[in-house]
C-alpha positions as CSV (number, residue, x, y, z in Angstrom):
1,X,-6.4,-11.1,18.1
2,X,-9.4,-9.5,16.5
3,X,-11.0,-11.4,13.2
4,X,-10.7,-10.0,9.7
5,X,-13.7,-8.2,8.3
6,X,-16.4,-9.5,6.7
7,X,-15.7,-8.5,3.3
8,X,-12.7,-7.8,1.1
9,X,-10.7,-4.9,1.5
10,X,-8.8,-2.8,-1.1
11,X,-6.8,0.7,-1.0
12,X,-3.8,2.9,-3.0
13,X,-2.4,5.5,-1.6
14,X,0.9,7.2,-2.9
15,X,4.0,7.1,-1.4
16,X,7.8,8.8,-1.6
17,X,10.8,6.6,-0.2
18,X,14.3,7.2,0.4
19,X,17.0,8.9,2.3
20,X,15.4,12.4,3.1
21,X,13.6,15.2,5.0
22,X,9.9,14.7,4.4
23,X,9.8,18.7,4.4
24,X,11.6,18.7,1.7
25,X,9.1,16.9,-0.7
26,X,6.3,18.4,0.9
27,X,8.2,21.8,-0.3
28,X,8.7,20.8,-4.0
29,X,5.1,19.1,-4.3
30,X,3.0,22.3,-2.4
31,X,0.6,19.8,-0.5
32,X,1.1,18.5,2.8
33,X,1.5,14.6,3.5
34,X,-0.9,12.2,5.1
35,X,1.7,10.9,7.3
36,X,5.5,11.1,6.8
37,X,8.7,9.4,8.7
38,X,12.5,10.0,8.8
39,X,15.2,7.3,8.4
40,X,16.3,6.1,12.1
41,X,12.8,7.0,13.7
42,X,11.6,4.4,16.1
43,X,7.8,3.0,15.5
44,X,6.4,-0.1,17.3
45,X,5.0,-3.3,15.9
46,X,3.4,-6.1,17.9
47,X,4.8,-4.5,21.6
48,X,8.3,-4.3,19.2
49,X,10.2,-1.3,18.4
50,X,12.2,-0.8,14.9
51,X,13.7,1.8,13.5
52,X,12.3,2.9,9.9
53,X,15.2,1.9,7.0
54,X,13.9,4.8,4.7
55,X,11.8,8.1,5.0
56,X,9.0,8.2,3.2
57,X,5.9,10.6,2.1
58,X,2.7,9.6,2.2
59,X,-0.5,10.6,0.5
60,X,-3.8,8.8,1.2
61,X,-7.0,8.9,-1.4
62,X,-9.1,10.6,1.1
63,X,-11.7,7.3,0.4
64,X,-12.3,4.0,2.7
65,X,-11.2,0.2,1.9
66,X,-14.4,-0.6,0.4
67,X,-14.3,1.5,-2.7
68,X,-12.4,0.0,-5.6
69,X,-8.7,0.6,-6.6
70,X,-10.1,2.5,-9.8
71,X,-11.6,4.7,-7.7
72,X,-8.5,5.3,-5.1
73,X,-6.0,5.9,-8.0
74,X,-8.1,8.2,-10.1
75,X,-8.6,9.9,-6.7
76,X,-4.9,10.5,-6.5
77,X,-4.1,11.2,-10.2
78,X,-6.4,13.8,-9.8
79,X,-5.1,15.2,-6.3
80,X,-1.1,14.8,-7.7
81,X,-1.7,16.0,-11.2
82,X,-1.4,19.9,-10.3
83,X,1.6,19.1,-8.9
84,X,3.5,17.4,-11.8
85,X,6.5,19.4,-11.9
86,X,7.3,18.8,-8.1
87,X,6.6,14.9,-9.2
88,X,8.9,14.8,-12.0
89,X,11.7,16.7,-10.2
90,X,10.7,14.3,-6.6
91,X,11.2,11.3,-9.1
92,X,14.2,12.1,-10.3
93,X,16.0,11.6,-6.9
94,X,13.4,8.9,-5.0
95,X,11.3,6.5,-5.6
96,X,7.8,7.1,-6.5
97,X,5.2,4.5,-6.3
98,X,0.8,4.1,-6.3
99,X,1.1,1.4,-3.7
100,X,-2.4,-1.1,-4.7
101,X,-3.5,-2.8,-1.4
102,X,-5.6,-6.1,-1.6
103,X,-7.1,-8.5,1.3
104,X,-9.4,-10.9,-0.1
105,X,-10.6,-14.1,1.0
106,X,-10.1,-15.8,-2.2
107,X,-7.8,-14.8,-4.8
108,X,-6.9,-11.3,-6.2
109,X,-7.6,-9.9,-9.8
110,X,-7.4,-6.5,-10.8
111,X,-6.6,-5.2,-14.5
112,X,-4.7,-2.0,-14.2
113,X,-6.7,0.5,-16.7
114,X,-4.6,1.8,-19.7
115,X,-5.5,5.4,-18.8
116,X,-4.3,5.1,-15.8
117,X,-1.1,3.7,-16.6
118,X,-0.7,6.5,-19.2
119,X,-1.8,9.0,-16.6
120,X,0.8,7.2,-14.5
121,X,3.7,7.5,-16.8
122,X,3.2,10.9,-17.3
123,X,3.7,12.1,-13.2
124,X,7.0,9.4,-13.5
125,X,5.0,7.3,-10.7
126,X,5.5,3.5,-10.8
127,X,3.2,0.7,-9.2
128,X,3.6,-1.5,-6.1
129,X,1.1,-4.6,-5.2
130,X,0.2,-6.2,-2.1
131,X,-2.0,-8.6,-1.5
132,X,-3.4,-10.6,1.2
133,X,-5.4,-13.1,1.9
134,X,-7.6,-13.4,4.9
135,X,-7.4,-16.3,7.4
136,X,-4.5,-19.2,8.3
137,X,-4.3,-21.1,5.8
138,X,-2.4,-23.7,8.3
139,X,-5.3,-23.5,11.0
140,X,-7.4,-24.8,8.2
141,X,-5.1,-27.8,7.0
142,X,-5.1,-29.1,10.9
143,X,-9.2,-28.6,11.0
144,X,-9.7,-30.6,7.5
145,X,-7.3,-33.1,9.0
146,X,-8.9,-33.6,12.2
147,X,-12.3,-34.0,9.7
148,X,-10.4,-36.7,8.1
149,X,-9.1,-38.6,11.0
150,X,-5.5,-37.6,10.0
151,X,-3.2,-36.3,12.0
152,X,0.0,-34.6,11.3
153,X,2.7,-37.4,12.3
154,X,0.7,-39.9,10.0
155,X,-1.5,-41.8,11.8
């Protein structure tokens, strides 16, 4: 298991998903993907192997985890904006998201600039968030227990 880095972590990228050929967005938007998948297409997890439930698109910021999420989306907006007629007619069929990616150690808090929204709104892209937070929580409770003579069946 390796140990979660030393600071926190945030990214965006944007993202197609749905039934289709990935070719076929890459065709109506002119730009090639960062990565793509098909429905059905096997990809492994943890020494598991799934099969993807949607195809999706993929287009990363082109910047590292440690620059904010300002920075990542206006890095897209500007990168996608050329191509807002291939957007609008992408949208119309699929879901089109900026997915917001947080790992913190602490809590999360991010106000989504109005400008971007706006900018947003007019490519017909939506928002996703995830966040994370770093460590297990429940490895903690048993260490402050064990610092406070309790153990978990009571005595």
């Amino acid at each position: 298991m390796t140990s979660p880095p030393e600071t926190d972590r945030e990214y965006a990228y944007f993202r197609v998903s749905g039934s289709f050929d990935p070719g076929e967005i890459t065709n109506l938007l002119g730009m090639e993907p960062s990565e793509d998948w098909r429905v059905g297409d096997i990809f492994e997890r943890r020494g598991h192997q799934f099969a993807r439930r949607d195809s999706c698109w993929k287009l990363d910021s082109g910047l590292n985890d440690t620059h904010p999420l300002d920075l990542h989306l206006n890095a897209l907006i500007k990168r996608l904006t050329p191509h807002r007629d291939g957007l609008l007619k992408v949208a119309e069929h699929y879901l089109v998201q900026f997915v917001c990616v947080s790992y913190a150690y602490q809590s999360f808090s991010w106000e989504l600039d109005i400008d971007v929204q706006r900018k947003a709104t007019e490519l017909g892209i939506g928002f996703w968030f995830d966040a994370y937070s770093f460590g297990d929580h429940h490895d903690e409770m048993v260490e402050l227990r064990e610092q406070l003579g309790v153990r978990a069946d009571g005595e």
